[in-house]
C-alpha positions in Angstrom: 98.5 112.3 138.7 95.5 111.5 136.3 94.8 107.9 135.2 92.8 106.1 132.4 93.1 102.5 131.3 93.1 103.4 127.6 95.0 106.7 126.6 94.4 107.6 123.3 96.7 111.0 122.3 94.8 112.7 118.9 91.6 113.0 117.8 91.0 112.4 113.5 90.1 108.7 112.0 93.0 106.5 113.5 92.0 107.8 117.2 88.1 107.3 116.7 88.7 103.8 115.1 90.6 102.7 118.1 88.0 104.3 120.4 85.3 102.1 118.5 87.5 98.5 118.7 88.0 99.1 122.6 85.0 100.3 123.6 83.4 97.3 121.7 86.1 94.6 123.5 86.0 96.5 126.4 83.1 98.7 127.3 84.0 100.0 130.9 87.3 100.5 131.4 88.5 103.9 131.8 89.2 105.6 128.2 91.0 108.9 127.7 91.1 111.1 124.4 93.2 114.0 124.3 93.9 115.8 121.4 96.0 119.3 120.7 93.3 120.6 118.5 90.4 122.8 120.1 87.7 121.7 118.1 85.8 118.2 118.1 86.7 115.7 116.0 86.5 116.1 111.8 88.4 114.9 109.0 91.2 117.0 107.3 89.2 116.2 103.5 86.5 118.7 104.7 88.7 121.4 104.7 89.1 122.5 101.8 84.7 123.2 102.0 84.9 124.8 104.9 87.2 127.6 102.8 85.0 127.5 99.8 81.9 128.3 102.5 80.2 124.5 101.4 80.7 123.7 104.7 80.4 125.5 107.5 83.1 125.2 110.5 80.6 124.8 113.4 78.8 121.8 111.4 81.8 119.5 110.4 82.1 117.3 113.4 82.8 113.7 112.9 81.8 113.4 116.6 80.0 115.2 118.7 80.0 115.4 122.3 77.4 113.5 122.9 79.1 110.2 121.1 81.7 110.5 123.9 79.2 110.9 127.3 77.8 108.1 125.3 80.8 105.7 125.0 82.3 106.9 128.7 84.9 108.6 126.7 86.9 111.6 128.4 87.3 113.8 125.7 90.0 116.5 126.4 91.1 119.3 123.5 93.3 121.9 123.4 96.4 119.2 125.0 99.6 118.6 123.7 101.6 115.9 124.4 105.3 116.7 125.8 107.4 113.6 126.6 106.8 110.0 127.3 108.2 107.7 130.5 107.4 104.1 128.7 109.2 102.6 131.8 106.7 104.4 134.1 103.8 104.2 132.2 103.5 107.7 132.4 103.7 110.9 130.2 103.1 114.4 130.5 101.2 117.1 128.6 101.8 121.3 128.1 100.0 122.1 130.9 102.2 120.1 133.2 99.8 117.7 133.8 100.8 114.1 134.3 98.6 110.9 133.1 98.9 107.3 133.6 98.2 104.9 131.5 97.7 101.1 131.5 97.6 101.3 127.0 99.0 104.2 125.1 98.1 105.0 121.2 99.9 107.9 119.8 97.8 109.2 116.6 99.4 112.2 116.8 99.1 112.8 113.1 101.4 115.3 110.7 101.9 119.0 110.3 102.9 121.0 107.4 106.3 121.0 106.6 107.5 125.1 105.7 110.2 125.4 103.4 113.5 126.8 104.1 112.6 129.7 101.5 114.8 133.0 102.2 112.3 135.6 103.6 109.9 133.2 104.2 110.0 133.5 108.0 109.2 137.8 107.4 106.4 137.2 105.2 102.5 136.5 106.3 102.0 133.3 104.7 98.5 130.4 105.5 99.1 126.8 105.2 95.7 123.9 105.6 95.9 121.3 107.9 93.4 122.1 110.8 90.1 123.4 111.5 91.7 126.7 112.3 93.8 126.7 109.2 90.6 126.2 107.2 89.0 129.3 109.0 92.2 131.8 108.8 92.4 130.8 105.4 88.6 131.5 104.0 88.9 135.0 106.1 92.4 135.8 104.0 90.5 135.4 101.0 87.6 137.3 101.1 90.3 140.4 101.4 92.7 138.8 98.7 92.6 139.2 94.6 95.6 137.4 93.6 96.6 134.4 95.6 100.0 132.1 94.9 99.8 128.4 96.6 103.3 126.7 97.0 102.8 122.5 96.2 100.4 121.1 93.8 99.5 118.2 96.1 96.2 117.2 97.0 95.9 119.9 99.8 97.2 122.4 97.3 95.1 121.9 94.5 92.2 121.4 96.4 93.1 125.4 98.0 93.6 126.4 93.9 90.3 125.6 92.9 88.8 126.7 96.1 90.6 130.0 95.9 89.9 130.4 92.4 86.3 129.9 92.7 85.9 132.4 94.9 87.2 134.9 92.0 91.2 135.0 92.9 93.7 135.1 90.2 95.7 131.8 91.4 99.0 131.1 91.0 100.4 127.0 91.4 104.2 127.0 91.9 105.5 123.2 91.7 109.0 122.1 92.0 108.1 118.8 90.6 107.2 118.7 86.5 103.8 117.4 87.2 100.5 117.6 89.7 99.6 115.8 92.1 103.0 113.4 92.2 102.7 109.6 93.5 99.2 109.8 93.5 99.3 110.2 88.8 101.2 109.2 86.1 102.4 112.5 83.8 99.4 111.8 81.4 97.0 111.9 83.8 98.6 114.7 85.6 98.7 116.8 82.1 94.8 116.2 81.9 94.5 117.7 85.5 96.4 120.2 84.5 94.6 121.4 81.7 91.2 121.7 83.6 93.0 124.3 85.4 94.8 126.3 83.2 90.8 126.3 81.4 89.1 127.2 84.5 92.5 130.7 84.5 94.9 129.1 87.3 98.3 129.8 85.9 100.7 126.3 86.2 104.6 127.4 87.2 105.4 123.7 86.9 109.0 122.6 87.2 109.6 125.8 89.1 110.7 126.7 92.7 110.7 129.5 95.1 113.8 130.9 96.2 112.8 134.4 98.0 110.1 135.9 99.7 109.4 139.3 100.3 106.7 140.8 102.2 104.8 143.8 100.1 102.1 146.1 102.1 99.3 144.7 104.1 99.8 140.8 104.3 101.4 140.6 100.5 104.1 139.0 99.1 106.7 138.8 96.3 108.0 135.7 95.0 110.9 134.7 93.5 111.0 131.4 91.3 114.9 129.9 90.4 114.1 131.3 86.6 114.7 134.7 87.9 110.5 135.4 87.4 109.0 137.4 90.2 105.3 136.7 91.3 103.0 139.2 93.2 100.0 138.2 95.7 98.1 139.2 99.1 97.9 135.7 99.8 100.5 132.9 100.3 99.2 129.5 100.8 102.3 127.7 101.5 101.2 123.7 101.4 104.8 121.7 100.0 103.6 118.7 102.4 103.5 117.2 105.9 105.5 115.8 108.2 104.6 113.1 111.5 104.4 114.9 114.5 106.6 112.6 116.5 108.9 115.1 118.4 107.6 113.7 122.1 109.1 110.5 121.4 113.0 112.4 122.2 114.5 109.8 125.2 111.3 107.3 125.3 113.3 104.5 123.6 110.7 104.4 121.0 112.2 103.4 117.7 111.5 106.1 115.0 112.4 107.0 111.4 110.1 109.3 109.4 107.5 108.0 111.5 106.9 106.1 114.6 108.0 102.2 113.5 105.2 99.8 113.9 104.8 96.5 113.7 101.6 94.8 112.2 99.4 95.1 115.0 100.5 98.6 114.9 102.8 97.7 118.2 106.0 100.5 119.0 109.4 99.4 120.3 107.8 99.8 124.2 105.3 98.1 125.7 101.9 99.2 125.7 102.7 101.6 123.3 100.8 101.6 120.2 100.7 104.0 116.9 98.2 104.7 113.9 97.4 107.0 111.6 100.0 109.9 109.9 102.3 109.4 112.4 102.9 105.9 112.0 105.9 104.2 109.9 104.0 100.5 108.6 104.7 98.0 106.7 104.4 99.1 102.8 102.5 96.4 101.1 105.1 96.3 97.7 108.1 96.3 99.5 109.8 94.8 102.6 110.4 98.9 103.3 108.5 100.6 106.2 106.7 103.4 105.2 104.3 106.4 106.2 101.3 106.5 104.0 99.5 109.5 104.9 96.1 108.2 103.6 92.4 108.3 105.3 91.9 104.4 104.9 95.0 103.7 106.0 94.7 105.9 109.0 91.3 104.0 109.5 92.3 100.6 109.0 95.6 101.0 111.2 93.4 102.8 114.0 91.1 99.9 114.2 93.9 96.7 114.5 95.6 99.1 117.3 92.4 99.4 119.4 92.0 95.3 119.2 95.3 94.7 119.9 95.4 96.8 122.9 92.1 95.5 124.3 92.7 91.7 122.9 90.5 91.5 120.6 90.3 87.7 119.4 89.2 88.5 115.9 92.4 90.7 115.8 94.1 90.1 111.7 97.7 91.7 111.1 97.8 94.8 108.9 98.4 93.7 105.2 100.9 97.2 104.4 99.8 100.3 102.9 98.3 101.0 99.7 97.8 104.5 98.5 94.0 105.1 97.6 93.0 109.0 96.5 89.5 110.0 95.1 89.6 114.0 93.7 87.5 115.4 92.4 88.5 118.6 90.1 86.2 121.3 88.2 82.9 118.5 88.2 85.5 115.7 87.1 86.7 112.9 89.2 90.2 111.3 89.6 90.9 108.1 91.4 94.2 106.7 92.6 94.3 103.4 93.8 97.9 101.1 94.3 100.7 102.0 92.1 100.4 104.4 89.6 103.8 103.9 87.7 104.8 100.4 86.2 107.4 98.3 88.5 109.8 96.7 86.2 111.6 93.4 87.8 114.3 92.0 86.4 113.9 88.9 88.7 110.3 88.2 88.0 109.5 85.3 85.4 107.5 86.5 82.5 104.1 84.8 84.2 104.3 87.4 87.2 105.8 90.5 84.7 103.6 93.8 85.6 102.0 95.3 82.4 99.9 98.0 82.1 96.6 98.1 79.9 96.0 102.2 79.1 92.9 103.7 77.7 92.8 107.5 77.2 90.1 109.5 74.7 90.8 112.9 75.2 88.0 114.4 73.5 85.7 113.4 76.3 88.6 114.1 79.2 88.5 109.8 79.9 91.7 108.2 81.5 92.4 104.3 82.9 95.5 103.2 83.5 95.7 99.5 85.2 98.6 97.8 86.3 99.0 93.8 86.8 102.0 92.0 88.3 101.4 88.9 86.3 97.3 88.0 87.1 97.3 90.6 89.8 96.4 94.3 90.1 98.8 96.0 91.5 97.1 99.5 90.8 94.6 101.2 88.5 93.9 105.1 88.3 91.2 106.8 86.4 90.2 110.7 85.0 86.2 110.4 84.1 85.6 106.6 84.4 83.7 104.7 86.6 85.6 103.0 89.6 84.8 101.6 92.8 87.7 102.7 94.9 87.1 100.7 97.7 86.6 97.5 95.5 90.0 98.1 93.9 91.9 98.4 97.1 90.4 95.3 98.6 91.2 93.1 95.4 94.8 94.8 95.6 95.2 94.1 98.9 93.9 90.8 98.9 95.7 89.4 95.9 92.8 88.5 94.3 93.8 86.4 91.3 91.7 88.5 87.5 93.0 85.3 85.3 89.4 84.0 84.7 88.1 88.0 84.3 91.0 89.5 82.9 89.8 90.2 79.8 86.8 91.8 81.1 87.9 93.5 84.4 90.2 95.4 81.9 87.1 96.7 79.9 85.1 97.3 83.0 86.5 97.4 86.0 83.7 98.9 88.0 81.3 96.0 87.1 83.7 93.1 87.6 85.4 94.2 90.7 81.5 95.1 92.1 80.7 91.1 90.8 83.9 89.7 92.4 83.7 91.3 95.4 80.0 90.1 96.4 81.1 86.3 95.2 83.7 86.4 97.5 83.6 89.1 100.3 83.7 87.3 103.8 
């Protein structure tokens, strides 16, 4: 049976964050990575460039071997994790093999979720969540001329404007009425919209697939629920992601959409920790538990898992999850940070009410939307106008009380948040 002292099980931001608390708490005990992906360690955001060909696949490491000889780090791809024995300390992977472990993360992340879509199954069809993904997907296109991409989520969109780029007619088929939902309001969605339909991607918005049929070599026909029938060589199915969770059957550890953590990222078992897509945190608007999904997230909750499995004194409880999106579209940039739909409570006195202050000139493409509970933003999202996104997350997740700037933050966020954040940053 293998052993390591720290067993950390996936490889993206979560997994490297811990690596980085341990290893500076604890710089010599034994520390295990394994991940199921073959490649080293990148971020999923690169993909969609490695599909356009502005990255290429063999230069998108976020770590490279090196790093880990470096750090003492035993970096293993191409694992899977089976099945966990939290009363053994033990757990086993595809190949059989069996590990010990004194501290366990699981940052397993998410994979895409396929639709139950009659015919789907029969049909040659990509989706974009790894490395791999990224490559069988850019090969696809450079035989392809008409291309249909299921979801108009980040991942999708981000394919769309890839794909069209590369001179495919493109196809968006949303079940929702909008883009890019939770992340934009309907106004700013419609503005996101637009740039597409501009740059020839045709919107089937408010429409879903109910059949699939294969047609020749790798093509498909698709049937939306208005009786209209779509053609393509290329399927990009992307309608979301799910936590990859399933080794958790008979461990005891508690789990809902995600793995349920507490706010130093603990499981139900001992020495069991989770971060990252897999992990079901505390949101910070609600008393709910939820799984954001979100690079920062992934990071922060990576980095309080790592100190609370080595002891790190300086350890701080995770605050919840706040959603925080840059994209950028066709040379224009949308940000998403906090909520992006007003939160009306009934309860609230009229101090802590949340407004909204909205500024959209659609001759030059510009959108801001900010939302205050009472003194307090809550969550601001922006087409075309200067933001810091990091700034805006840390004053939502610190509380930070605008009364004194109100006024001005509203007219210039970028400045004021930039100002308050260096008079008080600690």
């Amino acid at each position: 049976m293998h052993q390591s002292n720290y067993l950390i099980i996936g490889s993206s931001h979560a997994a490297l964050e811990a690596l980085a608390a341990i290893r500076i708490q604890d710089p010599d005990a034994s520390l295990t990575l394994i991940t199921r992906d073959t490649h080293l360690p990148y971020s999923p955001t690169v993909l969609p460039y490695v599909v356009s060909g502005r990255s290429r696949a063999d230069n998108v490491s976020l770590k490279e071997q090196h790093y880990f000889d470096e750090q003492q780090v035993r970096f293993i791809p191409g694992r899977s994790l089976i099945s966990i024995d939290p009363d053994n300390n033990t757990l086993v992977l595809d190949n059989g093999e069996q590990w010990h472990y004194d501290k366990l993360l699981l940052a397993t992340g998410a994979s895409p979720i396929i639709p139950a879509i009659a015919g789907l199954d029969n049909t040659p069809f990509q989706v974009l969540r790894t490395l791999d993904d990224a490559i069988a997907l850019r090969q696809a296109s450079d035989q392809a001329r008409r291309a249909i991409v299921l979801g108009a989520g980040l991942v999708g969109m981000h394919a769309a404007e890839n794909l069209a780029e590369a001179g495919l007619e493109v196809t968006i088929v949303e079940m929702q009425t909008q883009v890019l939902p939770g992340y934009f309001d309907p106004q700013a969605a419609a503005m996101i919209e637009t740039a597409f339909s501009q740059h020839g991607v045709t919107m089937k918005m408010g429409r879903k697939a109910v059949q699939i049929q294969p047609q020749g070599n790798n093509g498909c026909r698709v049937e939306l629920d208005n009786g209209e029938t779509l053609d393509a060589d290329l399927l990009l199915v992307s309608t979301g992601v799910r936590p990859v969770f399933d080794y958790c059957s008979g461990s005891g550890i508690d789990t809902d959409q995600g793995i349920l953590v507490d706010d130093h990222m603990t499981t139900s078992r001992n020495n069991i920790w989770a971060a990252g897509d897999v992990a079901q945190a505390q949101d910070f608007y609600s008393a709910a538990k939820v799984v954001t999904g979100i690079l920062p997230d992934a990071v922060e909750q990576g980095r309080i898992a790592g100190m609370a499995m080595c002891g790190d004194p300086y350890l701080k409880p995770y605050r919840g999850g706040v959603p925080i999106n840059t994209y950028t579209f066709y040379g224009q940039q949308a940000i998403s940070v906090g909520a992006s739909e007003l939160a009306i409570d009934t309860e609230a006195d009229s101090a802590d009410q949340s407004t909204v202050e909205l500024r959209v000139d659609a001759d030059s493409g510009v959108f801001q939307k900010i939302i205050f509970k009472g003194d307090r933003l809550q969550g601001i999202s922006a087409i075309n106008a200067p933001l810091d996104p990091g700034i805006m997350w840390q004053l939502i997740l610190r509380r930070t009380d605008l009364s004194a700037v109100k006024t001005e933050f509203v007219a210039q966020p970028l400045e004021t948040g930039r100002r308050l954040m260096s008079e008080t940053w600690r």
